[in-house]
KEVEX-568934 format. One line per field, with one value per residue: x, y, z of N, C-alpha, C, O, CB in turn. Coordinates in pm, whole numbers, plus 50000, padded with zeros to 5 digits. Glycine has a CB too. Layout:
n.xx = [X ...]
n.yy = [Y ...]
n.zz = [Z ...]
ca.xx = [X ...]
ca.yy = [Y ...]
ca.zz = [Z ...]
c.xx = [X ...]
c.yy = [Y ...]
c.zz = [Z ...]
o.xx = [X ...]
o.yy = [Y ...]
o.zz = [Z ...]
cb.xx = [X ...]
cb.yy = [Y ...]
cb.zz = [Z ...]
This chain:
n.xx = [69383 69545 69549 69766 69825 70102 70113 69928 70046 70316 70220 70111 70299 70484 70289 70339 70598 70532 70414 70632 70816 70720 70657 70944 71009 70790 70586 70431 70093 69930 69939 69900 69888 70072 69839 69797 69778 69473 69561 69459 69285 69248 69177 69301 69450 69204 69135 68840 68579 68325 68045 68026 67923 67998 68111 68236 68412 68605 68744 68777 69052 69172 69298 69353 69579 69622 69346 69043 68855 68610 68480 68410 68477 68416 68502 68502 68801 68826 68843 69016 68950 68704 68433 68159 67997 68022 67809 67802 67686 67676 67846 67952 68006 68183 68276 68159 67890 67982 67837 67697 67916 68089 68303 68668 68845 68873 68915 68880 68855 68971 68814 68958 68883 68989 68896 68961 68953 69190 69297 69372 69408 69377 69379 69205 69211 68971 68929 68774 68713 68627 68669 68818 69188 69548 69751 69828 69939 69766 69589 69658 69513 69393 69390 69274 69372 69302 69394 69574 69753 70052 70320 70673 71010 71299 71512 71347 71268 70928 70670 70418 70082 70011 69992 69678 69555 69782 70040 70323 70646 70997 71089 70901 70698 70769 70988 71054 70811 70713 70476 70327 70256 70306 70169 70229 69962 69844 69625 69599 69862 69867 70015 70192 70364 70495 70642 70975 71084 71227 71415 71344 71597 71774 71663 71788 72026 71974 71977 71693 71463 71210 70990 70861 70839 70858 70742 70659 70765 70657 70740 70732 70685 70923 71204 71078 71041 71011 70689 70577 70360 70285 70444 70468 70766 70930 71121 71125 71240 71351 71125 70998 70816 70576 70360 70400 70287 70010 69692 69755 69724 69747 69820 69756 69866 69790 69853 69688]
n.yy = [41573 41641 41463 41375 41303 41167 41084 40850 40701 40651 40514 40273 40170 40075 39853 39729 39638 39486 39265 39110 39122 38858 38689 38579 38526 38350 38403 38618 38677 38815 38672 38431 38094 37811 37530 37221 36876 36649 36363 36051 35725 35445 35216 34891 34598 34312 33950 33768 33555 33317 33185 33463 33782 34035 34361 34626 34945 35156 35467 35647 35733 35863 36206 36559 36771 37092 37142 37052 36772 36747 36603 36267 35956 35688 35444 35141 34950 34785 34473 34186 33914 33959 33819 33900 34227 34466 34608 34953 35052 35366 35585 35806 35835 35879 35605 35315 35022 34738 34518 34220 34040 33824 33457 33586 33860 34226 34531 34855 35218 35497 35860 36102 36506 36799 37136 37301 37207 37030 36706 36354 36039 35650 35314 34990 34656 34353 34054 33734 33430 33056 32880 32849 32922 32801 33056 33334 33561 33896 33921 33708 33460 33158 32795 32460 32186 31848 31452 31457 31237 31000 30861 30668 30780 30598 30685 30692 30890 31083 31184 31393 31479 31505 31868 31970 32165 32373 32470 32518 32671 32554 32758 32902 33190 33325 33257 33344 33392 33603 33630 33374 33102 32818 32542 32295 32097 31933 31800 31618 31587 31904 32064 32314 32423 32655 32598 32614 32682 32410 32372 32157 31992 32006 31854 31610 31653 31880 32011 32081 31919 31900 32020 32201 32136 32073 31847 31578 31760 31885 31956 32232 32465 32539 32630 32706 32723 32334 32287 32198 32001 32105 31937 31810 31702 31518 31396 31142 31103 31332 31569 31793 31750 31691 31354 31144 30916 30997 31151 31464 31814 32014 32368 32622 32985 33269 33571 33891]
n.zz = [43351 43073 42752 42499 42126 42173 42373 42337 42150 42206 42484 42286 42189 42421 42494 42235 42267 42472 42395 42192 42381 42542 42381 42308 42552 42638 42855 42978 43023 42866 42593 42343 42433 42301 42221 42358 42239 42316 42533 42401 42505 42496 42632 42742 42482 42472 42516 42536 42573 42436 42622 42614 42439 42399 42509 42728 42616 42671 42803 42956 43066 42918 42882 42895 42876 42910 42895 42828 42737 42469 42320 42291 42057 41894 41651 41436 41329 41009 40987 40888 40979 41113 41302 41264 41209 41461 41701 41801 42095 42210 42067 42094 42375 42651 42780 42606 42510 42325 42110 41955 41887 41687 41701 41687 41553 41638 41593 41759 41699 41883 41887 42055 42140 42214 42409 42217 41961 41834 41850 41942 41869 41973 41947 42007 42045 42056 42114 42034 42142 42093 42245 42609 42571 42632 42776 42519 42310 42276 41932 41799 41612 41736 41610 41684 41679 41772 41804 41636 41407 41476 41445 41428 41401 41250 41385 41635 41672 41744 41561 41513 41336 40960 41039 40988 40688 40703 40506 40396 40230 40189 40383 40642 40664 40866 41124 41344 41534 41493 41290 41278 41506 41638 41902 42101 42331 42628 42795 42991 43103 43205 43024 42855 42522 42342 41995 41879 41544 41310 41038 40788 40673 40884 41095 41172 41321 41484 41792 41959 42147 42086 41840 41597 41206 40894 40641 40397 40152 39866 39518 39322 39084 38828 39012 39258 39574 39776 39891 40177 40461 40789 41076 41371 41557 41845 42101 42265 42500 42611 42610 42757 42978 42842 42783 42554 42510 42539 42467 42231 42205 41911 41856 41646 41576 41448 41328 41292]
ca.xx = [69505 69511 69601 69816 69848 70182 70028 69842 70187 70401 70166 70104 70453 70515 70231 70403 70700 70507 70402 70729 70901 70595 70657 71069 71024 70687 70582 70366 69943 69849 70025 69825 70005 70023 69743 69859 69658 69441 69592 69351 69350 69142 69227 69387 69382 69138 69058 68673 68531 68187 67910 68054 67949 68005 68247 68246 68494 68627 68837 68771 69186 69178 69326 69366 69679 69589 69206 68931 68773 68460 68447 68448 68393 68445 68449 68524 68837 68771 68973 69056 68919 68580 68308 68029 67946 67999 67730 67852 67546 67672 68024 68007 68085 68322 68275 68007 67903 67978 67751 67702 68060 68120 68469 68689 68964 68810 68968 68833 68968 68902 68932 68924 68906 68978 68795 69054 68962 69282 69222 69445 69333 69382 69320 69196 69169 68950 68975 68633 68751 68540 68711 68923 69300 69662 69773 69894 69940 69638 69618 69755 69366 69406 69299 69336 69386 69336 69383 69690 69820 70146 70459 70812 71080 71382 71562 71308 71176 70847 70598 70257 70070 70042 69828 69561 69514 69874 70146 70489 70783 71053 71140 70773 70680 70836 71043 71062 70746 70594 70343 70219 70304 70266 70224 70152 69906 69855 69557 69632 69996 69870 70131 70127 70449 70482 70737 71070 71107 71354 71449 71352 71714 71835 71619 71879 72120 71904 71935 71588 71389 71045 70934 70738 70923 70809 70696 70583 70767 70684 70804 70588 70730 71055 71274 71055 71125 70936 70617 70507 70314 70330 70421 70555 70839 70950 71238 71050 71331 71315 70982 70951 70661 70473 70393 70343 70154 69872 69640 69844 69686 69844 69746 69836 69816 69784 69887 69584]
ca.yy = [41567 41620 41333 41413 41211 41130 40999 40731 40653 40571 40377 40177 40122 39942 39715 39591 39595 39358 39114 39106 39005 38783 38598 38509 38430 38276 38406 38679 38637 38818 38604 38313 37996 37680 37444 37080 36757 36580 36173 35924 35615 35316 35096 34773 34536 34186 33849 33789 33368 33259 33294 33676 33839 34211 34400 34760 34997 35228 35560 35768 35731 35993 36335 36701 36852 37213 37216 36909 36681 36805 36499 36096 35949 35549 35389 35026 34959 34683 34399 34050 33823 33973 33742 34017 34360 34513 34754 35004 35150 35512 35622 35953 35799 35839 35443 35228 34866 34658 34414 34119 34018 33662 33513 33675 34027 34322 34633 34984 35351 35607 35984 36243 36641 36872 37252 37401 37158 36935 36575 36268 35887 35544 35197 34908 34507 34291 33895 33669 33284 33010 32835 32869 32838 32853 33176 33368 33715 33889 33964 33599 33365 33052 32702 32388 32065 31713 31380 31424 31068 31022 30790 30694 30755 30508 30702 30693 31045 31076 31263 31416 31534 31667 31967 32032 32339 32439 32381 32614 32658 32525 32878 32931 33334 33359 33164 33383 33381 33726 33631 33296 33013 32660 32461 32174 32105 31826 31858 31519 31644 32040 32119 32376 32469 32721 32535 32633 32567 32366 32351 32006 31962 31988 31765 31501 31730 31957 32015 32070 31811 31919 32134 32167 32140 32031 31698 31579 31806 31868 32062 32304 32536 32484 32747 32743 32588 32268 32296 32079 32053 32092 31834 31769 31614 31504 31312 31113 31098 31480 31606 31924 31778 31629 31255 31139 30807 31036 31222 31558 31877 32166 32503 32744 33089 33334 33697 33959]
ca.zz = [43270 42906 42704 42398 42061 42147 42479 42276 42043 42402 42539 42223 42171 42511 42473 42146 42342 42585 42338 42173 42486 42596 42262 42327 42676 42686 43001 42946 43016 42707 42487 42314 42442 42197 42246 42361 42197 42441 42506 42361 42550 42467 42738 42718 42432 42553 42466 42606 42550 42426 42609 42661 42297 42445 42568 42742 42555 42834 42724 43087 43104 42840 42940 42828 42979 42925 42922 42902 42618 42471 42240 42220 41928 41888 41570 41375 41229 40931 41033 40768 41089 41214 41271 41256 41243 41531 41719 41904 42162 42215 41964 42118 42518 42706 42785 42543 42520 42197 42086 41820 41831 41678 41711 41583 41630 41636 41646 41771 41717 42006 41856 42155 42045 42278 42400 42123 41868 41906 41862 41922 41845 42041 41889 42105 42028 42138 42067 42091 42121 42060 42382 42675 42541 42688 42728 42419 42289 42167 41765 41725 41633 41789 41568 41727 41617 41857 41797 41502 41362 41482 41423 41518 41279 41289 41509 41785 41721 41770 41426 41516 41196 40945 41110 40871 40588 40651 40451 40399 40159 40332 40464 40638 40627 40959 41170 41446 41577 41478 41222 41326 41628 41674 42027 42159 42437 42701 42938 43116 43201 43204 42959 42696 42519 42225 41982 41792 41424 41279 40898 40756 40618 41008 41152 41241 41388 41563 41954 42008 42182 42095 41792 41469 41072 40743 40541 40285 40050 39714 39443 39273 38962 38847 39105 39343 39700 39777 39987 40283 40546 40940 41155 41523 41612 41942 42124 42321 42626 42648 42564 42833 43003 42743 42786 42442 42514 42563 42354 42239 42102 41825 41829 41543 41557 41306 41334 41215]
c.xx = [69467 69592 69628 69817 69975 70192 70054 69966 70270 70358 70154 70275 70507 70433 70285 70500 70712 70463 70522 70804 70849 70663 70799 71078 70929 70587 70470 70202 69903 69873 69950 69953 69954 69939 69832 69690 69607 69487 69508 69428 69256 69095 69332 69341 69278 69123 68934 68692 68374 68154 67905 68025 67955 68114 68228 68371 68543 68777 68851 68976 69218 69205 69342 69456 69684 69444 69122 68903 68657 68363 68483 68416 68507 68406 68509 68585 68811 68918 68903 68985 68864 68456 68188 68084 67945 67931 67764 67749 67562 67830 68032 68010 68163 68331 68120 68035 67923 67926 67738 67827 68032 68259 68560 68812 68879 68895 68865 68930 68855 68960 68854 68948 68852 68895 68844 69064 69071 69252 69353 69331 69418 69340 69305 69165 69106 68924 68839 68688 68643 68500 68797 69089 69399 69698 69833 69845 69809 69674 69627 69593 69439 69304 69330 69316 69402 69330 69452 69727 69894 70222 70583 70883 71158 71453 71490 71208 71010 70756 70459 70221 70061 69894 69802 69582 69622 70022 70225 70557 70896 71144 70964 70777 70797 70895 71067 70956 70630 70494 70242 70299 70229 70251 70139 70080 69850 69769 69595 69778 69986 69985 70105 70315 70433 70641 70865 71037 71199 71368 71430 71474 71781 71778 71695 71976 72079 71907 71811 71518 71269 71016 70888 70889 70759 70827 70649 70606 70740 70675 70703 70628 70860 71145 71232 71063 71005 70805 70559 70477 70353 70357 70526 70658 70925 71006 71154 71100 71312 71205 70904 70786 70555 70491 70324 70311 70036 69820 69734 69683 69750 69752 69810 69725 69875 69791 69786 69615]
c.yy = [41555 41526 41407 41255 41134 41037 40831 40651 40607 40456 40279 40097 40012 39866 39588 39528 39434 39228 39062 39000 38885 38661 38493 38488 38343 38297 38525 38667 38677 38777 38467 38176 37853 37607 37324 36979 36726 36437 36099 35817 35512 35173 34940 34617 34377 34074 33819 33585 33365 33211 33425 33680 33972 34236 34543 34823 35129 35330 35652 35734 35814 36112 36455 36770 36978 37265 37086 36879 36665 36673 36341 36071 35785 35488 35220 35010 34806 34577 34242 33927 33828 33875 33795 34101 34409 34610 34828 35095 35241 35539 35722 35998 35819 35689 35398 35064 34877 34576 34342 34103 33804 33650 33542 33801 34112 34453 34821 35128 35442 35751 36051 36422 36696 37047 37338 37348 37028 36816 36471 36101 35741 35436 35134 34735 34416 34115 33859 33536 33203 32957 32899 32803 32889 32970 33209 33528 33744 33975 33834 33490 33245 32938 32548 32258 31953 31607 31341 31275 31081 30880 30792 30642 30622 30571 30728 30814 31042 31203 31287 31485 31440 31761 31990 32118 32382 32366 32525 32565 32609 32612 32909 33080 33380 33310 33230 33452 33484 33722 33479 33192 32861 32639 32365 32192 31956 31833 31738 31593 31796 32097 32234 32489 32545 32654 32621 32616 32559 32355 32239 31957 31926 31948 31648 31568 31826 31938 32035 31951 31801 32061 32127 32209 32106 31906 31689 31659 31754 31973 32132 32330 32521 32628 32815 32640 32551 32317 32191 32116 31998 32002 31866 31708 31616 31429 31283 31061 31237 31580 31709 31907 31709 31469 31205 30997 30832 31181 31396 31712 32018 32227 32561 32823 33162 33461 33808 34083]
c.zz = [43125 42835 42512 42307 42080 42270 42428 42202 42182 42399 42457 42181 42322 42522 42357 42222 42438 42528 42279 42265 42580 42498 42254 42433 42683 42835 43019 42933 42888 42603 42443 42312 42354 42239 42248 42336 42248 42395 42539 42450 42542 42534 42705 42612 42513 42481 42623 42527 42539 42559 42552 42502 42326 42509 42633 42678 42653 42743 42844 43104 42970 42891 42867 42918 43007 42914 42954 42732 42603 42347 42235 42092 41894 41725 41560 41304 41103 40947 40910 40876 41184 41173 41189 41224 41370 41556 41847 41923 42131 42123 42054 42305 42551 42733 42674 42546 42383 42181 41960 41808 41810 41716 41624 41642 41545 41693 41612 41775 41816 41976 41942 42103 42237 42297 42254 41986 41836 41895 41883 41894 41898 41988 42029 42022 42094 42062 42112 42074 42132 42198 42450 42619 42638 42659 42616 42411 42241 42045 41726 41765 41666 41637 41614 41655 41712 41739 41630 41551 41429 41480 41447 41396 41345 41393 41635 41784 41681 41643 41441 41361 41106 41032 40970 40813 40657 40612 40388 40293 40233 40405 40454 40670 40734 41116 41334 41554 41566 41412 41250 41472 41670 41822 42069 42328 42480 42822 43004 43185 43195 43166 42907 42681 42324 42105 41883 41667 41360 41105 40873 40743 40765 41082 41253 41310 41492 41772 42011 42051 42143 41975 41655 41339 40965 40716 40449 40170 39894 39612 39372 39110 38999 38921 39210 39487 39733 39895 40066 40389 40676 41029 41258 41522 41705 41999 42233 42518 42692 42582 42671 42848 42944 42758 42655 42431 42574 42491 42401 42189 42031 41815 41762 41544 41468 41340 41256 41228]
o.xx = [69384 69711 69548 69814 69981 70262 70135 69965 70246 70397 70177 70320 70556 70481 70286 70505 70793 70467 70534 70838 70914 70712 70795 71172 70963 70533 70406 70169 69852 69833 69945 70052 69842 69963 69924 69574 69674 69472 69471 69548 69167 69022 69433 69245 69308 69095 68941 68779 68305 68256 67825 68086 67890 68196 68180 68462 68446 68864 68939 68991 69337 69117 69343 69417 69739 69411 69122 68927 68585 68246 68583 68344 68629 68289 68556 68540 68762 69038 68788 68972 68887 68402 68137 68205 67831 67943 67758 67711 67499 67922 68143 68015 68260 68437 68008 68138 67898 67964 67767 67873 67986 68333 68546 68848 68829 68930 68815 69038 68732 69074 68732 69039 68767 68835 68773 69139 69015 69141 69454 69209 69532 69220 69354 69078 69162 68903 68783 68721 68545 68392 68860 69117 69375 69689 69913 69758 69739 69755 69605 69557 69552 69200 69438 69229 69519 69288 69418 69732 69869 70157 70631 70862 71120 71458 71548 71111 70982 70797 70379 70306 70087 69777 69873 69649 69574 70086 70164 70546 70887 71243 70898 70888 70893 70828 71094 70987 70512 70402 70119 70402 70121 70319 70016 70120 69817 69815 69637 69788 70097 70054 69987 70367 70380 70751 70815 70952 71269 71265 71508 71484 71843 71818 71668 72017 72156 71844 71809 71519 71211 71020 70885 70992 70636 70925 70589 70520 70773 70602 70589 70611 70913 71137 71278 71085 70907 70843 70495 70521 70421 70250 70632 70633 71014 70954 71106 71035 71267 71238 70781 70689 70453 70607 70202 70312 69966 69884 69766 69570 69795 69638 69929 69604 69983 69695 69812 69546]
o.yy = [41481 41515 41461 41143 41031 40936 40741 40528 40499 40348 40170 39985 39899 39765 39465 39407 39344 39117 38944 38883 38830 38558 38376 38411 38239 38208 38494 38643 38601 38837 38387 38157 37804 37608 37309 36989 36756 36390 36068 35805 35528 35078 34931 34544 34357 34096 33839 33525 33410 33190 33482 33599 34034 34157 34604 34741 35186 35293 35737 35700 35803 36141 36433 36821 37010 37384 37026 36952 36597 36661 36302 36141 35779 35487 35170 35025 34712 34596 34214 33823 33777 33857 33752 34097 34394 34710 34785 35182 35274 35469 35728 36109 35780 35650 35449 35000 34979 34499 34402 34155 33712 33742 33531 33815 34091 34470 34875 35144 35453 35788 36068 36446 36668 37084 37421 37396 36921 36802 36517 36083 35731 35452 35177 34731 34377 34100 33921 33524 33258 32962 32992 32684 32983 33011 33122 33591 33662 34067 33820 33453 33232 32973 32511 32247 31941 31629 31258 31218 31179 30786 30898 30546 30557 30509 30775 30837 30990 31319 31210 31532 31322 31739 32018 32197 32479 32269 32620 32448 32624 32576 32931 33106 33450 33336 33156 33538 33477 33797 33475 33236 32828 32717 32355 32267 31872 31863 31771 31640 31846 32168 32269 32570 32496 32676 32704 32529 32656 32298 32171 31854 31819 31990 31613 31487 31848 31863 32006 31866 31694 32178 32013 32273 32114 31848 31783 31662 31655 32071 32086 32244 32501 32732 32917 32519 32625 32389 32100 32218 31897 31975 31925 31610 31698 31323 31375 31013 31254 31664 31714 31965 31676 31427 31220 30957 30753 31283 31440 31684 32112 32196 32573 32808 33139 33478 33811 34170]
o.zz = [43073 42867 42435 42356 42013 42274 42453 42210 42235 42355 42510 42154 42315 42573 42358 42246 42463 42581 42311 42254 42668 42543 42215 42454 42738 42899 43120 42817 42807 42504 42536 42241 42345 42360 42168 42375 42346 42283 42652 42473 42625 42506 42635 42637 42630 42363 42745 42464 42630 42624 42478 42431 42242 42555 42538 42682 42702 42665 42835 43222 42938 42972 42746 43023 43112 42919 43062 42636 42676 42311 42174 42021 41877 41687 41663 41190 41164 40927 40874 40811 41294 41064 41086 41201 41413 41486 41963 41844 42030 42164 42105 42359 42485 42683 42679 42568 42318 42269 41857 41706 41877 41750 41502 41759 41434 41810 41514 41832 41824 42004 41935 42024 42322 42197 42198 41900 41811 41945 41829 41905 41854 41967 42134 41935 42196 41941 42202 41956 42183 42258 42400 42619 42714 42543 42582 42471 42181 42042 41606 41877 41620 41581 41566 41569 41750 41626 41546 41660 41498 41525 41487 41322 41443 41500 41733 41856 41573 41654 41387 41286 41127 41063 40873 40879 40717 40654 40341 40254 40354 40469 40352 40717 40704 41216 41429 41636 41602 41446 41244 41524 41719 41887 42072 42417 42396 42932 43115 43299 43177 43239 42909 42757 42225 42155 41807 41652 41332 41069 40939 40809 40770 41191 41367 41392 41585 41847 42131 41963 42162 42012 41608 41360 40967 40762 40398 40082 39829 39627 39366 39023 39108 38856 39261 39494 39738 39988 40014 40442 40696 41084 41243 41452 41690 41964 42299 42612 42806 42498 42677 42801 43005 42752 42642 42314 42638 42469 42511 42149 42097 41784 41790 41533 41414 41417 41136 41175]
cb.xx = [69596 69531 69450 69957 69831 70263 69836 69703 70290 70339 70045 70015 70564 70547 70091 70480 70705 70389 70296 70757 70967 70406 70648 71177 71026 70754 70742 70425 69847 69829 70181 69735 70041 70117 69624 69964 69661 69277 69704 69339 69406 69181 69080 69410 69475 69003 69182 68494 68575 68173 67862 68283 67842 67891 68369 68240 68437 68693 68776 68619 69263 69074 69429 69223 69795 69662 69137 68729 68792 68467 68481 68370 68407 68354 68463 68460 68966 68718 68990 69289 68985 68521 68255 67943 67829 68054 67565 67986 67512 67663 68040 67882 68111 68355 68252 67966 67776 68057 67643 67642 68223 68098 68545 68527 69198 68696 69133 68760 69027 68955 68966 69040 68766 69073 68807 69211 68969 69295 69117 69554 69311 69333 69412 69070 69245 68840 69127 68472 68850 68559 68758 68875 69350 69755 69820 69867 70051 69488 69766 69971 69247 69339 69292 69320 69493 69214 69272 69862 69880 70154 70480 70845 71181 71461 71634 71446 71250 70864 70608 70208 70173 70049 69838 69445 69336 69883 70084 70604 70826 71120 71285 70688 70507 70786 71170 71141 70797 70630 70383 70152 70286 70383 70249 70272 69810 69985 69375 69665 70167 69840 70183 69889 70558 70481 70680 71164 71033 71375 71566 71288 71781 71878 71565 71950 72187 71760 71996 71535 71385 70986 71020 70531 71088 70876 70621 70475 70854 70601 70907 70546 70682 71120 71302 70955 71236 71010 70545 70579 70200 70268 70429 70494 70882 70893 71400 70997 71497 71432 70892 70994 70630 70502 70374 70421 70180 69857 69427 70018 69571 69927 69713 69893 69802 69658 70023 69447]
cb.yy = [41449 41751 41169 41494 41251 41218 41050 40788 40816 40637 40383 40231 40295 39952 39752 39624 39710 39393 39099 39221 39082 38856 38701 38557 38492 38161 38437 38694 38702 38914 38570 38343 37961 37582 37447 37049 36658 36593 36098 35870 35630 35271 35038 34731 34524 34209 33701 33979 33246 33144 33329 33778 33809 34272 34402 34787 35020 35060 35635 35697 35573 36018 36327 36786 36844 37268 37315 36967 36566 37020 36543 35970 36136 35475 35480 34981 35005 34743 34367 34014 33786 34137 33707 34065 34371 34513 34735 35050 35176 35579 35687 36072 35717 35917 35380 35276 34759 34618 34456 34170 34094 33590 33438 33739 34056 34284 34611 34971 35454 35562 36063 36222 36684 36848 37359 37418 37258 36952 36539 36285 35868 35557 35111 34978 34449 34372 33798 33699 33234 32935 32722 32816 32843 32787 33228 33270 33771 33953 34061 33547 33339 33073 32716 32398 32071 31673 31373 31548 31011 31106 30784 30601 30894 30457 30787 30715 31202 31077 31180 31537 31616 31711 32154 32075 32461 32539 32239 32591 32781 32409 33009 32842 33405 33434 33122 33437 33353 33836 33652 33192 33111 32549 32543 32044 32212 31805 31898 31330 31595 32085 32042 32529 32356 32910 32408 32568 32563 32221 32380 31968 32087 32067 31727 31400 31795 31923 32109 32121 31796 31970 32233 32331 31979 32098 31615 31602 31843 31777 32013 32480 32687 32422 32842 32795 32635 32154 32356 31966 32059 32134 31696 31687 31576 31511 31366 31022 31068 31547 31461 32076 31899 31682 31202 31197 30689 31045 31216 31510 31890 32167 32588 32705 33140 33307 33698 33937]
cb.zz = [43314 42820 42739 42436 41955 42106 42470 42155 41922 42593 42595 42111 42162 42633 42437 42001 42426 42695 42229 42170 42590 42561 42124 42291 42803 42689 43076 42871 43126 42653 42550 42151 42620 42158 42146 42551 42161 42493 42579 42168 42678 42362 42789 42870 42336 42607 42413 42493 42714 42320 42732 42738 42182 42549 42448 42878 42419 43025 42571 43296 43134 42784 43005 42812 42952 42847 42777 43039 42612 42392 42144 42287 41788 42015 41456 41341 41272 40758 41276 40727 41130 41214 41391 41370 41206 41552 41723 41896 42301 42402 41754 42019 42556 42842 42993 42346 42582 42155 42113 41676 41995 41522 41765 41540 41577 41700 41574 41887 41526 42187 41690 42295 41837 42280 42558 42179 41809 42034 41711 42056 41664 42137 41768 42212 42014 42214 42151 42004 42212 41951 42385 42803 42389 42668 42798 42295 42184 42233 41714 41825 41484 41974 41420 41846 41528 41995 41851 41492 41222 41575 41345 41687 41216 41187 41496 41898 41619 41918 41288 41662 41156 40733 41233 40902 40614 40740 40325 40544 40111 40330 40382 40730 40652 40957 41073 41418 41655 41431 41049 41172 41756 41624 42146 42159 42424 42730 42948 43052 43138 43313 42863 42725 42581 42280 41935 41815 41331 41360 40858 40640 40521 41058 41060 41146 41299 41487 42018 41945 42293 42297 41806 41466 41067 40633 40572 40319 40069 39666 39351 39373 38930 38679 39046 39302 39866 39785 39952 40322 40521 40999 41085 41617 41549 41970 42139 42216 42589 42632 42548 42738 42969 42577 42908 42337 42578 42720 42356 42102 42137 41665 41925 41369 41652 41215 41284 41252]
């Protein structure tokens, strides 16, 4: 069969045809289909306890929904409340150890790159404590404090404190628990309660039985609100647990 130029013009015309309609349906093999990201995953943030100064860093829950992941790659983000330097064995693992951690928060980024180039990224946290404490979120350093003074006002209520190196305006940064957290702890009665806080001014009126304020104000520059520091106080009828004719201890945490 002889093949005419107008042959060659046809046939090229329904191949556009076929990418064309490849392109508004999607459906079409010869059609280059969008590349999807691969999902970084870094595992789950941790708090770890002295002895432990290591950690494995584990990312195999990493996926590529339309092909595979031709790259790990682990680094160190610079965190306000690392002991050390962290050394990370292998960066370019799918899992590596970490080593030299003091205590401290430590946070890692996990960037995966897929066959198509493609990359997504995963953070991970890991917490090093000095000791074993009551549970708490991790991000939030633990510092504890035993063997606060304490005193009984006139009405009965019961004044641990002040806790040490902190001291507030008497609106402290944040009252609702997201940037730092008080609580008392009680290993004879295996207590441990995270506390409210109350406005110094509403102290006497207050329905709480059990929770941390301000003392000791004092005024600073003229228009600015007084500063004082932390203290307990506790109704010693309803005290959730806590028997306070026996040694207490406050933990404040700090949000990083």
């Amino acid at each position: 069969m002889k093949l005419t130029p107008g042959w060659f013009l046809f046939s090229f015309m329904i191949v556009m045809l076929s990418v064309i309609s490849c392109d508004k349906k999607g459906v079409c093999e010869i059609c280059d289909q969008k590349n999807l990201r691969p999902i970084a995953r870094s595992g789950k943030d941790t708090i770890i306890v002295l002895p432990t100064d290591s950690i494995l860093l584990n990312g195999s829950s990493s996926s590529d929904p339309d092909g595979h992941i031709t790259n790990y790659n682990w680094s160190v983000i610079p965190s306000s409340i690392s002991g050390s330097v962290p050394s990370i064995r292998h960066n370019n693992e799918e899992q590596t150890i970490v080593t030299n951690l003091l205590p401290g928060i430590y946070r890692f980024e996990l960037r995966v790159t897929d066959d198509q180039g493609a990359h997504s990224v995963d953070t991970v946290t890991v917490q090093l404590e000095d000791q074993v404490y009551p549970p708490h979120p991790v991000g939030f350093y633990p510092w504890a404090y035993p063997g606060l003074p304490r005193d009984s006002t006139a009405t009965g209520m019961t004044v641990i404190g002040p806790v040490p190196e902190w001291k507030f305006s008497d609106f402290p940064e944040d009252n609702g628990g997201t940037k730092w957290k008080v609580q008392l702890v009680q290993q004879a009665t295996n207590t441990s309660n995270f506390l409210p806080y109350v406005e110094y001014s509403h102290i006497s009126t207050t329905g709480q039985s059990l929770f941390y304020s301000l003392g000791d104000l004092v005024v600073g520059s003229q228009g600015e609100n007084p500063v004082g520091s932390v203290y307990i106080f506790a109704n010693p009828s309803q005290t959730l647990g806590i028997d306070l004719t026996k040694p207490v201890e406050v933990i404040v945490y700090v949000k990083f």
